[in-house]
C-alpha positions as CSV (number, residue, x, y, z in Angstrom):
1,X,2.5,14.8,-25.4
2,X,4.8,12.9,-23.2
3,X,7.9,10.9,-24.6
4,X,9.7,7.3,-23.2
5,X,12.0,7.9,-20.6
6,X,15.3,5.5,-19.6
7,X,18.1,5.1,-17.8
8,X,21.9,4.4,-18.5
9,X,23.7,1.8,-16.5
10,X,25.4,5.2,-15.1
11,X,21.6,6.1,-13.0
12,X,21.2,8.9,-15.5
13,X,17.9,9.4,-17.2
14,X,17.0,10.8,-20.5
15,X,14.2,11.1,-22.6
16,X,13.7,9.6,-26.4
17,X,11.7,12.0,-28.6
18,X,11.2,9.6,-31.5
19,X,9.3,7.3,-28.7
20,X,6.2,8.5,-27.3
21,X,5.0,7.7,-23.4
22,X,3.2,4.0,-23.3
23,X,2.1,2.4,-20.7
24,X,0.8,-0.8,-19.6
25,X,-2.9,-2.1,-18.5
26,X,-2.7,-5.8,-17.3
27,X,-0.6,-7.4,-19.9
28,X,-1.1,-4.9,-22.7
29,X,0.4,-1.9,-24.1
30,X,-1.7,0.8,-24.3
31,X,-1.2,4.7,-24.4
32,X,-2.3,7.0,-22.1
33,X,-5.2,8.7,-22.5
34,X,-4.5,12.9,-21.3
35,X,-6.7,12.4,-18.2
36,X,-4.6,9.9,-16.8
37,X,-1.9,11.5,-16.9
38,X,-0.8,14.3,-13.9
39,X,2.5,16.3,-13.4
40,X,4.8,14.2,-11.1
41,X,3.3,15.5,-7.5
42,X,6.1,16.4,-4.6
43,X,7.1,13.7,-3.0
44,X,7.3,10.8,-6.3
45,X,10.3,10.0,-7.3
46,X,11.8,8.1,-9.8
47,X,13.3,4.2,-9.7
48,X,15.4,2.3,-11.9
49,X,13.7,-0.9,-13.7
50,X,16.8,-3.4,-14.1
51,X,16.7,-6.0,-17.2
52,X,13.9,-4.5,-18.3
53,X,13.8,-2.7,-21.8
54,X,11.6,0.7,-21.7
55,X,8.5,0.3,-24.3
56,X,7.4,3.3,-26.2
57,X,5.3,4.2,-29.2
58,X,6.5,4.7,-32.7
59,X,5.5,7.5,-35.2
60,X,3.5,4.6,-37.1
61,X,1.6,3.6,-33.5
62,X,3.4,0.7,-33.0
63,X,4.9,0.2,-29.7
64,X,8.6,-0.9,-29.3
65,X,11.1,-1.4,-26.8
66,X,14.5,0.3,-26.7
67,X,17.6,-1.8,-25.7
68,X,20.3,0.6,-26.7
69,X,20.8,4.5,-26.4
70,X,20.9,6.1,-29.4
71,X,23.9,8.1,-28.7
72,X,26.2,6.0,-26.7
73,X,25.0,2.7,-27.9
74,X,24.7,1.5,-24.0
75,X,22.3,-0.9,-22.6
76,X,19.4,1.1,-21.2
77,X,16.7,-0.4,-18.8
78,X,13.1,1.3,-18.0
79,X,12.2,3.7,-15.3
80,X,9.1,4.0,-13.4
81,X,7.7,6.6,-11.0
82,X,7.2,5.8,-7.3
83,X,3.9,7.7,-5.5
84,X,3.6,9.7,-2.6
85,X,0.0,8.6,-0.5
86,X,-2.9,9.8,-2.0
87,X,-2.4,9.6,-5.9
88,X,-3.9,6.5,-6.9
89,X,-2.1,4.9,-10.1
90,X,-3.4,4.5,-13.3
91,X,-1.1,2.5,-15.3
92,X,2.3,0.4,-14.9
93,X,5.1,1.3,-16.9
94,X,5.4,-0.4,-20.5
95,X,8.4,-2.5,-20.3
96,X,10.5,-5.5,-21.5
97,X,11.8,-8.3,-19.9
98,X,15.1,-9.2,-21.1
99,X,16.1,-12.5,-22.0
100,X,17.2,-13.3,-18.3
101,X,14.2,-13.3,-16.2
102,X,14.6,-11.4,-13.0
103,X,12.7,-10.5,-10.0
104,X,11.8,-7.1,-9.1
105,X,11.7,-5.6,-6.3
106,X,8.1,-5.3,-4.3
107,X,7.6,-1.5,-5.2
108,X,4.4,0.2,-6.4
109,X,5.9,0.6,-10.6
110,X,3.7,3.4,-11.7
111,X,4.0,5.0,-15.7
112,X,6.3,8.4,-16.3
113,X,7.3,10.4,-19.3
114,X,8.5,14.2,-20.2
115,X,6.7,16.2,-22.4
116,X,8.8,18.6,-24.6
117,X,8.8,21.3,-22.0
118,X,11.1,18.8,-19.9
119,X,8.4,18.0,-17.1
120,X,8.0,14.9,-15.8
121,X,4.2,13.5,-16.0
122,X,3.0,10.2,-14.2
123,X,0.1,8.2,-14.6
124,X,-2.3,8.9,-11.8
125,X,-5.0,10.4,-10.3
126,X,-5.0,12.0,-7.0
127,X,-7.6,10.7,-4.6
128,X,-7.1,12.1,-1.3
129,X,-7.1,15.7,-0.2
130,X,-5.5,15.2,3.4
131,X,-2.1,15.9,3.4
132,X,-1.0,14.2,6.3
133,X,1.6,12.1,4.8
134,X,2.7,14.6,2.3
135,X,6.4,13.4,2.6
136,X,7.2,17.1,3.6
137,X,6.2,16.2,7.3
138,X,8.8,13.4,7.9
139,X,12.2,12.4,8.0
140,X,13.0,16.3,9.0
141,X,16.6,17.3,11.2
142,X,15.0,16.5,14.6
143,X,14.0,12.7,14.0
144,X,17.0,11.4,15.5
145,X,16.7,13.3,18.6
146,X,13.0,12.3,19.0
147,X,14.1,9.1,18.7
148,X,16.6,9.3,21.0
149,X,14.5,10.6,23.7
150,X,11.5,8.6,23.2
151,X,13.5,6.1,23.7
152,X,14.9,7.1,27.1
153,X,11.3,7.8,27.8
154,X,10.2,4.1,27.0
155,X,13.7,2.6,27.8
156,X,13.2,-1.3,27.8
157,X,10.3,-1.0,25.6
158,X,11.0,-3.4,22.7
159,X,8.1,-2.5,20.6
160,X,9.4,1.4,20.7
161,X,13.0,0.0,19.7
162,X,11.5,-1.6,16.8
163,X,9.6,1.4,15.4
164,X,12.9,3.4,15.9
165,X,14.7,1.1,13.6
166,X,11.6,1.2,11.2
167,X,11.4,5.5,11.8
168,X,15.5,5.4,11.2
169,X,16.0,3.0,9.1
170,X,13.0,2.2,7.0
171,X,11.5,5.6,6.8
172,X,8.0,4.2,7.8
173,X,5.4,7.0,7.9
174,X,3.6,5.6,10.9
175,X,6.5,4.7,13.1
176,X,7.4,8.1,12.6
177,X,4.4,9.6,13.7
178,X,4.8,8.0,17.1
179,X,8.3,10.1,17.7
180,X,6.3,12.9,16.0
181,X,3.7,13.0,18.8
182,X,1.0,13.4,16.5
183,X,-2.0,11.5,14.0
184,X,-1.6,7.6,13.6
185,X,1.1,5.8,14.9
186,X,2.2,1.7,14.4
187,X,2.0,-0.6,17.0
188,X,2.8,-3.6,15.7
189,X,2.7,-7.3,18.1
190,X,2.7,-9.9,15.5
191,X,5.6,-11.9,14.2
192,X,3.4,-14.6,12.6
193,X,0.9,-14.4,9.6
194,X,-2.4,-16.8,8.5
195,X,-1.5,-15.9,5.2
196,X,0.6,-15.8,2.7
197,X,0.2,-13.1,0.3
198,X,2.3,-12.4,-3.0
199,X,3.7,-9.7,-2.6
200,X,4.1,-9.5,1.3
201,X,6.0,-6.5,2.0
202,X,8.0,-7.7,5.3
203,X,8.6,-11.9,4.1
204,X,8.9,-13.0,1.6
205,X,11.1,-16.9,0.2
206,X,14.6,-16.6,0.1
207,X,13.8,-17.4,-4.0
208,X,11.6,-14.6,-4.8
209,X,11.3,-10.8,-5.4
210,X,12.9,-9.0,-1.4
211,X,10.8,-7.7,0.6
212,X,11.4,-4.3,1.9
213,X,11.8,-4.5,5.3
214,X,12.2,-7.2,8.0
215,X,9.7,-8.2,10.4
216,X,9.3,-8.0,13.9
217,X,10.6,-11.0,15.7
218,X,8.9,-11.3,19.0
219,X,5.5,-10.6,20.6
220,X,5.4,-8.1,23.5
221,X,4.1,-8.0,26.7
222,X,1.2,-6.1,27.6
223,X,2.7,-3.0,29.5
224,X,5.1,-2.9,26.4
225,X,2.1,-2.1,24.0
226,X,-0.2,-0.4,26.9
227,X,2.1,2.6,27.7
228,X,3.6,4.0,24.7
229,X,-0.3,3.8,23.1
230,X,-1.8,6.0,26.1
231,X,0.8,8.1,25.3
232,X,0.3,8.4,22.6
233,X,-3.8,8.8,22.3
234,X,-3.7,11.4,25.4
235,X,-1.0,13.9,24.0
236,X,-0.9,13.1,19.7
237,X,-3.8,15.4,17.9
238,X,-5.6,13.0,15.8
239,X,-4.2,10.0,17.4
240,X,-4.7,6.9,16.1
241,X,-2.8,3.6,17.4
242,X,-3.0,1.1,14.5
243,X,-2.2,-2.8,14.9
244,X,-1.2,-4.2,12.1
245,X,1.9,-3.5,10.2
246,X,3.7,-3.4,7.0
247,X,6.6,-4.8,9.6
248,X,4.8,-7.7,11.0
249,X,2.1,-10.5,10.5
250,X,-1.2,-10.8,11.3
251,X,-1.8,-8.8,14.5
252,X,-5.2,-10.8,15.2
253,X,-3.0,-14.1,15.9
254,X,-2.1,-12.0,18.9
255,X,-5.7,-11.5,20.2
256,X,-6.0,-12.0,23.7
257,X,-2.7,-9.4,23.8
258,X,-4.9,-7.1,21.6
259,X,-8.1,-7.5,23.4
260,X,-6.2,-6.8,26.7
261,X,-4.3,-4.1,25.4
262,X,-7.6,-2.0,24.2
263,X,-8.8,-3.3,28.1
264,X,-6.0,-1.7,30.1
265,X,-5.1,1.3,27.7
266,X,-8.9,2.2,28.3
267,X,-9.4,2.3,31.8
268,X,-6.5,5.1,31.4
269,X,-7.8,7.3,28.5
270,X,-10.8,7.7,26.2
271,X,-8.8,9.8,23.5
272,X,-8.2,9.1,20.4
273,X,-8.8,5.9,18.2
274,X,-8.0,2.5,18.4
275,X,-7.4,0.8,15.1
276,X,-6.5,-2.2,13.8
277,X,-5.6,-3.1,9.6
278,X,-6.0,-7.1,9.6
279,X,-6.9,-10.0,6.8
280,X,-10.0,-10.2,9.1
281,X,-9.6,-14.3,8.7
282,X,-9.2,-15.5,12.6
283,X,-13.4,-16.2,14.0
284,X,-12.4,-16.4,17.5
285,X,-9.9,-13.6,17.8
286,X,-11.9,-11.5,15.6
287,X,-14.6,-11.5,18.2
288,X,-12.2,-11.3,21.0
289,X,-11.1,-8.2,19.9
290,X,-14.2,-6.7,19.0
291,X,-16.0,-7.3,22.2
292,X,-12.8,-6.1,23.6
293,X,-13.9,-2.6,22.3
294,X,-11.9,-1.9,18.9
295,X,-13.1,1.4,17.5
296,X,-12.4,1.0,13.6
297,X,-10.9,-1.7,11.7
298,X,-9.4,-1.8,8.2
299,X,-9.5,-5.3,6.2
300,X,-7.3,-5.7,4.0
301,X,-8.1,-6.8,-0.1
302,X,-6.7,-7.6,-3.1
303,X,-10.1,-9.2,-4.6
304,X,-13.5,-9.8,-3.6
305,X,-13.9,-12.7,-5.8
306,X,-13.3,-15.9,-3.9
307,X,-11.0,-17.6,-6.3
308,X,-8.9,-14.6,-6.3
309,X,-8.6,-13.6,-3.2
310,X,-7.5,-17.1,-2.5
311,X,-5.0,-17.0,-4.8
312,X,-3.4,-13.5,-4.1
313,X,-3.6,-14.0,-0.1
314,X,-3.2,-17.7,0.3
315,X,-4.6,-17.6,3.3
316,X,-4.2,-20.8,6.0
317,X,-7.2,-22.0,7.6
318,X,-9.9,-19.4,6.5
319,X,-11.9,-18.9,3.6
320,X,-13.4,-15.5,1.7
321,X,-16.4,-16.5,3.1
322,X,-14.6,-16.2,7.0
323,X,-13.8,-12.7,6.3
324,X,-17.4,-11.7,5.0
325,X,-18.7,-13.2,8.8
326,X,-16.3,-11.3,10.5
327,X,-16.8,-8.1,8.9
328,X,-20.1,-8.0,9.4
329,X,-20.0,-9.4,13.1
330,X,-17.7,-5.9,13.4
331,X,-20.3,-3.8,11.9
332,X,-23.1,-5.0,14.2
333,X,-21.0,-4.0,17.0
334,X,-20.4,-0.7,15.5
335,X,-16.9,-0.8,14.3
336,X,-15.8,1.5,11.7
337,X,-15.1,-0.1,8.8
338,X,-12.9,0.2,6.2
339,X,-10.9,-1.7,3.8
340,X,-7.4,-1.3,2.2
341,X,-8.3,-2.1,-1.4
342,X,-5.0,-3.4,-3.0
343,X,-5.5,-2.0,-6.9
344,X,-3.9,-2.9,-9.5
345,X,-4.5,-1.4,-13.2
346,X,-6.0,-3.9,-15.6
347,X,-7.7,-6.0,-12.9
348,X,-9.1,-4.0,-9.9
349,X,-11.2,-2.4,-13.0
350,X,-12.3,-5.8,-14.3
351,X,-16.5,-5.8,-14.6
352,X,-16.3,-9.4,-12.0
353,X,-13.9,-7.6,-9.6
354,X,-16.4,-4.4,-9.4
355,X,-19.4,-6.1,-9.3
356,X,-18.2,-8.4,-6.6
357,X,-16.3,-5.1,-4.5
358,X,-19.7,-3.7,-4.7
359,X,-21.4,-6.7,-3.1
360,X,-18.9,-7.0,-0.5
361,X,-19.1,-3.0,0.7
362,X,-22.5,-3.1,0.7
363,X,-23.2,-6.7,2.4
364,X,-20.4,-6.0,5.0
365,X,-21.5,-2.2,5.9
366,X,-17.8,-0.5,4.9
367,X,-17.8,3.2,5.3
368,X,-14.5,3.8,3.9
369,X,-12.3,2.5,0.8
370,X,-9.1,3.0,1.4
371,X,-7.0,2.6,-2.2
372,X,-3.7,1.3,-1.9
373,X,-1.5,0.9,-5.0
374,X,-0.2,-2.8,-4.9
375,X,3.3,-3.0,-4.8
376,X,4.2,-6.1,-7.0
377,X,6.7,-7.0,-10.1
378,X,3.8,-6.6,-13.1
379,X,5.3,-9.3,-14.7
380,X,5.0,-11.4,-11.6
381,X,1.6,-10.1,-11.3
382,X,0.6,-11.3,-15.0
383,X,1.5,-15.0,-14.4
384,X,-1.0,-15.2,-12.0
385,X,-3.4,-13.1,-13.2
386,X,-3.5,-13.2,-17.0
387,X,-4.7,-10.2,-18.7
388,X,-8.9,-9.7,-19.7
389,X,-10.7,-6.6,-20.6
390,X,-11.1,-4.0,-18.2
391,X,-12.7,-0.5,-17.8
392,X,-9.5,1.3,-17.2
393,X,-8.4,2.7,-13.2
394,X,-10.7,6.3,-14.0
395,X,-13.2,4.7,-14.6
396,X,-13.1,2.4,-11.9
397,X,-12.8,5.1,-9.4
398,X,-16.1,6.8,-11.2
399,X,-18.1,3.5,-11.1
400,X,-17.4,3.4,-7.2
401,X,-18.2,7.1,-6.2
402,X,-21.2,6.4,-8.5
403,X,-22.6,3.1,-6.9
404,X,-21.4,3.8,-3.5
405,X,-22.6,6.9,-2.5
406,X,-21.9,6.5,1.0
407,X,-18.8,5.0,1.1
408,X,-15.7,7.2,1.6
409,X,-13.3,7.2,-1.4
410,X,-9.9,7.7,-0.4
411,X,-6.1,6.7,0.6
412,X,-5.6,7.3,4.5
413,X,-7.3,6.2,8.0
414,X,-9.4,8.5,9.9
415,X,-9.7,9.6,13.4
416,X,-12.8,8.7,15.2
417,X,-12.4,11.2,17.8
């Protein structure tokens, strides 16, 4: 059994005994079934919920939210649990807006208690064995010095400045991995988006919930992009060069730059794999870039249901139906495919939003689902999304492994050579 957690306006956490562990499915309070429930992996870690009253559930089975401690009398607000890559989420936390609404930050809010042993249990499952981005592997001593000499290796380059700030700063994974010398590495040339999703992660209006991180503000040359990435695909193991950033827009605006790129870095080496994660929206630079020789390509997804998708990704000038062309116009030519499912408990599971995933997969020829846990204030989510019945995020997983053979269930990229 696992109890409420909360946190005093100090940043100290405690647990309430007389509560039990809820959590939250859509817009409804449920508790957690034992099987969706895992020790906190390495690498979570725990976040403050501000102006927002931790829910838990009473002796009688009612569920209640907790506004006070019951020592000191303080205000308390919720915690949530923050996941490492490759645990897929199974429920947000149970909580309470207070009386003043209040953005949240864009963070991926994911349900936590303590049993009576004192050990931290989240709600999730993990879905991906690779531990490539265990967090173990980054941010160690020598960053700053790799940093510093990649830099004076690609001195002028902008697009290596930029990933320094995001390595240093930021503490981005896949900028990283390019001082790192190893697996899949950003390479991101796109200031400007054909979209104009939610819960955008690098913009965001100056009147909603802050994005993370900034994005990049200019588009690079082609030498700029060409050099670092041959570097990087001749000496990294694993390499990957991805276009397409959680620190930019949509890197196919910038498709004659992408389709040149893949061109020149091509007549230098054959290594390694040349990726790009796009809304898969633009026709023409779609098939610019595919004829240019792109070797896999991950589209990203928040629904496959028309109405939906339109509403989550707002997209400007392209449809649901644009991306379905495109994807299969990439399949034809024999691009890997994958797509970067944003999931979200109490909808992703919905019986329209499988059924119409399923379609897509199979229609389009994707090999691999990539499940990403949306990062998004749930009570932002719910206004635009109102709550139905769903199958519950285990079951979900289960349906898709079931229906989709084939297909590749998992969190991470792969190497195609």
């Amino acid at each position: 059994m696992a109890f409420l957690l909360y946190a005093r306006p100090d940043g100290k956490w405690y647990t309430e005994d007389q509560l039990r562990m809820a959590g939250r499915l859509g817009d409804r309070f449920v508790e957690p079934l034992p099987e969706e429930l895992i020790p906190m992996p390495p690498g979570a870690g725990l976040v403050m919920v501000p102006g927002h009253y931790p829910v838990g559930i009473a002796t009688n089975g009612d569920f209640k939210s907790m506004h006070k401690d019951p020592y000191t009398k303080e205000a308390v607000c919720a915690l949530a649990a923050l996941l490492p890559q490759g645990y897929t989420r199974t429920l947000v936390p149970a909580f309470a807006a207070s009386i003043k609404k209040r953005e949240l930050p864009i963070l991926g809010y994911t349900a936590v208690g303590m049993d009576e042993k004192g050990d931290l249990w989240v709600a999730a499952k993990k879905t991906e064995e690779d531990d490539k981005w265990d967090p173990v592997y980054f941010d160690t001593e020598d960053l700053p010095k790799r940093v510093k000499d990649k830099k004076r290796q690609f001195a002028r380059n902008r697009i290596v400045e930029n990933l320094a700030n995001c390595a240093l700063n930021y503490h981005c994974f896949t900028a990283q991995n390019l001082f790192y010398e190893r697996w899949e590495a950003g390479m991101p040339v796109s200031p400007i988006c054909n979209a104009a999703c939610l819960a955008c992660i690098s913009l965001q209006p100056a009147d909603c919930c802050p994005s993370p991180q900034s994005r990049i503000s200019f588009v690079p040359d082609l030498m700029e992009v060409v050099e670092p990435s041959v570097f990087h695909l001749e000496y990294a193991p694993e390499a990957i060069i991805s276009f397409g950033q959680g620190c930019e827009g949509e890197p196919s605006l910038q498709g004659d730059l992408i389709a040149d790129s893949i061109a020149a870095i091509r007549k230098k080496t054959k290594k390694g794999t040349i990726n790009i994660n796009t809304n898969a929206g633009s026709r023409p630079n779609m098939k610019k870039i595919v004829e240019a020789g792109i070797d896999s390509m991950r589209i990203s997804l928040f629904s496959a249901v028309p109405e939906h998708y339109a509403t989550y990704h707002r997209p400007q000038n392209f449809t649901f139906a644009d991306v379905k062309k495109n994807a299969k116009m990439a399949h034809q030519a024999g691009v890997a495919l994958s797509i970067n499912l944003l999931a979200y408990p109490g909808f992703s599971d919905r019986e329209q939003e499988i059924d119409a995933l399923l379609s897509f997969v199979r229609e389009c020829g994707i090999g691999l689902i990539q499940i990403r846990n949306l990062n998004i204030d749930p009570n932002f989510f719910d206004e635009h999304f109102p709550g139905e019945e769903s199958y519950g995020m285990l079951d979900f997983l289960s349906i898709l492994q079931k229906e989709l053979p084939e297909v590749k269930i998992g969190n991470y990229s792969k190497p195609l050579r």
